[in-house]
TIDO-826641 format. One record per atom (N, C-alpha, C): x, y, z; residue in one letter. Coordinates in steps of 0.001 Angstrom, whole numbers. Each point is the difference from the previous one (the first is absolute). Last residue first. Example, Ala and Ser with C-alpha at 12.3 -4.5 7.8 and 13.67 -1.06 7.14 Angstrom:
% TIDO-826641
@c1=12850	c2=-2250	c3=7080	res=s
@c1=820	c2=1190	c3=60	res=s
@c1=-770	c2=1090	c3=730	res=s
@c1=290	c2=-5720	c3=-70	res=a
@c1=-890	c2=1190	c3=0	res=a
@c1=900	c2=1200	c3=0	res=a
END
This chain:
% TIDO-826641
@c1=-53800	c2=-100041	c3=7635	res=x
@c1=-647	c2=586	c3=1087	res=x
@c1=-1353	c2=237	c3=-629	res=x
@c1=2352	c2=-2167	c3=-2880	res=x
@c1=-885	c2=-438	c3=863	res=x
@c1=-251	c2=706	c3=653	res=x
@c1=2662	c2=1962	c3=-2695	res=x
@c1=-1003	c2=-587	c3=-1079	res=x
@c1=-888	c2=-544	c3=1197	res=x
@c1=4800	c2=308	c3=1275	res=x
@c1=-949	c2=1319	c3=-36	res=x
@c1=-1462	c2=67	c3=-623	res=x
@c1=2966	c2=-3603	c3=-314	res=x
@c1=-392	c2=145	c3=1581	res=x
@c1=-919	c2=850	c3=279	res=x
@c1=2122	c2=-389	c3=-4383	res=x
@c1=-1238	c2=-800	c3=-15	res=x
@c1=-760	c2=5	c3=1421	res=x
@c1=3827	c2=2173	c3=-1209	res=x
@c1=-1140	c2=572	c3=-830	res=x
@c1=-1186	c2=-606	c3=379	res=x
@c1=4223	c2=-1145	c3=1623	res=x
@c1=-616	c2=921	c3=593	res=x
@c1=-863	c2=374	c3=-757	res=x
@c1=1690	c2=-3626	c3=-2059	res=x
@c1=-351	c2=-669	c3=1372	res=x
@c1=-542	c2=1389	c3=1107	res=x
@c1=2210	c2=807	c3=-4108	res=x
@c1=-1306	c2=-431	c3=-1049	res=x
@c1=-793	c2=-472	c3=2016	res=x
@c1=4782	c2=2161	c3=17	res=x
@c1=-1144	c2=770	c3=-558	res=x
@c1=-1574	c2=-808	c3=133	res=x
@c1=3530	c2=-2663	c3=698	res=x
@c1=-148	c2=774	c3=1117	res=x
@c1=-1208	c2=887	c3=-269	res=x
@c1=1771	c2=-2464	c3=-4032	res=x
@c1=-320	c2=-792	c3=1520	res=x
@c1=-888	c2=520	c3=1122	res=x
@c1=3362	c2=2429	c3=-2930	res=x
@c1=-1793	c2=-105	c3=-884	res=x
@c1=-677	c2=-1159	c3=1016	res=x
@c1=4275	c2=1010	c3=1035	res=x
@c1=-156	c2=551	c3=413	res=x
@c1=-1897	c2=357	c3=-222	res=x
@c1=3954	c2=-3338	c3=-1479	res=x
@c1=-138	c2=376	c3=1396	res=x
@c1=-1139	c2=640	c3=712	res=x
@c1=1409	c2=-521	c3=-4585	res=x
@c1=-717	c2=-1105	c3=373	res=x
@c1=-352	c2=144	c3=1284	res=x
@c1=2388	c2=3295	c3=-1623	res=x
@c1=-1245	c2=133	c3=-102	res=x
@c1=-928	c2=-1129	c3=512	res=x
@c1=4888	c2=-407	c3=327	res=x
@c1=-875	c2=1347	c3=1011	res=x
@c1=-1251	c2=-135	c3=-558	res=x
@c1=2409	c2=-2653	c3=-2778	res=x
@c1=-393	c2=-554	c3=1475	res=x
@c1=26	c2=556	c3=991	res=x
@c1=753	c2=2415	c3=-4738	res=x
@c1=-1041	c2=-1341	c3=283	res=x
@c1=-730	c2=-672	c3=1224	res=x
@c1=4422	c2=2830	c3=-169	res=x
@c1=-1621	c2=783	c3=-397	res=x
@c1=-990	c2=-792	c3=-100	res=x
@c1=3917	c2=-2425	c3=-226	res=x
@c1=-105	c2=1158	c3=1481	res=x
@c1=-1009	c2=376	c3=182	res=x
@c1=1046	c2=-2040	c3=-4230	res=x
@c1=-797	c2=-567	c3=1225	res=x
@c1=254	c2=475	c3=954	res=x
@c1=1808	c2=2823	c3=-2819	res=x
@c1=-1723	c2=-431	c3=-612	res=x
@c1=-464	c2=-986	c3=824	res=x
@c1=4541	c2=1134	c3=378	res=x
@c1=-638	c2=602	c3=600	res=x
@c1=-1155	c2=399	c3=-486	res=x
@c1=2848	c2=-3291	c3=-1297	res=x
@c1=-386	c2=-683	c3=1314	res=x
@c1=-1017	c2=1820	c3=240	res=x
@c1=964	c2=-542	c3=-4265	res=x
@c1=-523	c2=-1099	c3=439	res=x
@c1=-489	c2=542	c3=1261	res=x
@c1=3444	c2=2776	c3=-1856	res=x
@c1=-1821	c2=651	c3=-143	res=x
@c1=-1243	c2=-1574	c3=801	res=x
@c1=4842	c2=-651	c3=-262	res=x
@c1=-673	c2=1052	c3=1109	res=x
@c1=-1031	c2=86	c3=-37	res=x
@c1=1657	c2=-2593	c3=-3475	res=x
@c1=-16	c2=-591	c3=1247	res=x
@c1=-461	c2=891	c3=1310	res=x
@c1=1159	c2=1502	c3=-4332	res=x
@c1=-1798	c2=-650	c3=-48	res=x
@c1=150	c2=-833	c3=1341	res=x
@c1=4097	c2=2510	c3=-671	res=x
@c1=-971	c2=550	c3=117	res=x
@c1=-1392	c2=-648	c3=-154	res=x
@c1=3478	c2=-2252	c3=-762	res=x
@c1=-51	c2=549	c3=1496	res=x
@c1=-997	c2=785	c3=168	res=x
@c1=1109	c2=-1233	c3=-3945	res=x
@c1=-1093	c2=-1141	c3=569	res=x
@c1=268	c2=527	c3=1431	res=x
@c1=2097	c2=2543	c3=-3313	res=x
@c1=-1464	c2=-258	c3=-5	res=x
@c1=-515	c2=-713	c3=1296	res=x
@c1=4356	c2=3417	c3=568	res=x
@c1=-748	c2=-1696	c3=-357	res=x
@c1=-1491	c2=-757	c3=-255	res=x
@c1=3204	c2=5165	c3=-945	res=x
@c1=-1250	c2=-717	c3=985	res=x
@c1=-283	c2=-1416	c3=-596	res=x
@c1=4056	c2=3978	c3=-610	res=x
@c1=-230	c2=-1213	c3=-766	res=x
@c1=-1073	c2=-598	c3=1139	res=x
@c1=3071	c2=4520	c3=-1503	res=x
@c1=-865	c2=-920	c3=1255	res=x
@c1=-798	c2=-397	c3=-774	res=x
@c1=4773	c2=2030	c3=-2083	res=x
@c1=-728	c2=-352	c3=-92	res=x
@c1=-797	c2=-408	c3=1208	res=x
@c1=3282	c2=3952	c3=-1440	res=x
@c1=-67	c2=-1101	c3=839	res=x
@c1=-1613	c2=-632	c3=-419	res=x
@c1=4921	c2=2531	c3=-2557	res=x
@c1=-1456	c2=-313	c3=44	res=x
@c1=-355	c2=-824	c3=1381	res=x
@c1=3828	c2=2001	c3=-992	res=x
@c1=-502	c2=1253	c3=222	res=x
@c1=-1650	c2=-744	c3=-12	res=x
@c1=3643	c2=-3966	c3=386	res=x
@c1=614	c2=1883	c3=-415	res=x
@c1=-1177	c2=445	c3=644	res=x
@c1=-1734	c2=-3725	c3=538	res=x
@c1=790	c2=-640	c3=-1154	res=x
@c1=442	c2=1828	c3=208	res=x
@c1=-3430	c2=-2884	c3=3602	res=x
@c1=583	c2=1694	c3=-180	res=x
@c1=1402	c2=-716	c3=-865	res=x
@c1=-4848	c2=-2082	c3=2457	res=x
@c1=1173	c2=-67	c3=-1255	res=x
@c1=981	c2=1065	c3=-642	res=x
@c1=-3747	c2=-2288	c3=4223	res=x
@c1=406	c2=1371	c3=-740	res=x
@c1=1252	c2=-235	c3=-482	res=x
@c1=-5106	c2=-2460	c3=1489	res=x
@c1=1467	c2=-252	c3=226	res=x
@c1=643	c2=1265	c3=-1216	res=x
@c1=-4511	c2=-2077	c3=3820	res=x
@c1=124	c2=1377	c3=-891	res=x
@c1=1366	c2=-204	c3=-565	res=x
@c1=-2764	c2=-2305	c3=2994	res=x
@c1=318	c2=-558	c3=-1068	res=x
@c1=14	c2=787	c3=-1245	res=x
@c1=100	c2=1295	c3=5057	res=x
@c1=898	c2=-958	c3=-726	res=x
@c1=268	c2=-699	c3=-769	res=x
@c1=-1010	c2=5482	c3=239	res=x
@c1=-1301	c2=-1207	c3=405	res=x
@c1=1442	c2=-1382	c3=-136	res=x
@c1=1515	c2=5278	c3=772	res=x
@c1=-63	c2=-986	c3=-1067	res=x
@c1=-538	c2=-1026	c3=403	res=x
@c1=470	c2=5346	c3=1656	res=x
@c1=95	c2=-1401	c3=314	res=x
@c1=-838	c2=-1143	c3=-1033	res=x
@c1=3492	c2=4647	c3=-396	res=x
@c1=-1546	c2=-675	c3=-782	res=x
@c1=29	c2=-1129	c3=968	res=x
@c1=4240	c2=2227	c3=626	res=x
@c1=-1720	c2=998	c3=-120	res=x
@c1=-1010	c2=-333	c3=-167	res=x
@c1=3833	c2=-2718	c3=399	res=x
@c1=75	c2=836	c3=1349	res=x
@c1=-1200	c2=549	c3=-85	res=x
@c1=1162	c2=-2169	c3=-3857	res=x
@c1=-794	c2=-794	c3=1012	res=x
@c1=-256	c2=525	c3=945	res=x
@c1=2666	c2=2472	c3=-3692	res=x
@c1=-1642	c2=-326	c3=281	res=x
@c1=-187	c2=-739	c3=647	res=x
@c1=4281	c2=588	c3=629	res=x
@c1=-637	c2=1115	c3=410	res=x
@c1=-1250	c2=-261	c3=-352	res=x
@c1=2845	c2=-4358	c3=864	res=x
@c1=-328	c2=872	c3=-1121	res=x
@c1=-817	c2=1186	c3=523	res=x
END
């Protein structure tokens, strides 16, 4: 289909073309599934990283 060529389309993106109408259609739950994993992405970098922070703060504090 010429719109797919142009638009790149997410994969839980789905396109319905009836004649002159085309419908895109986003899967809910796919979508709360992304947003999921990439909230714990974000999550377990920070967890990562507030660790590190709080352990040089404190090194620095003794000198």
């Amino acid at each position: 289909m010429v719109l797919e060529e142009r638009l790149e389309i997410p994969e839980y993106t789905k396109i319905e073309r009836k004649g002159n109408l085309i419908t895109i259609i986003n899967n809910p739950r796919m979508v709360q599934e992304i947003k999921e994993k990439f909230f714990e992405q974000v999550a377990s970098m920070i967890k990562d990283v507030i660790p590190r922070f709080t352990k040089s703060e404190q090194a620095s504090t003794i000198y």
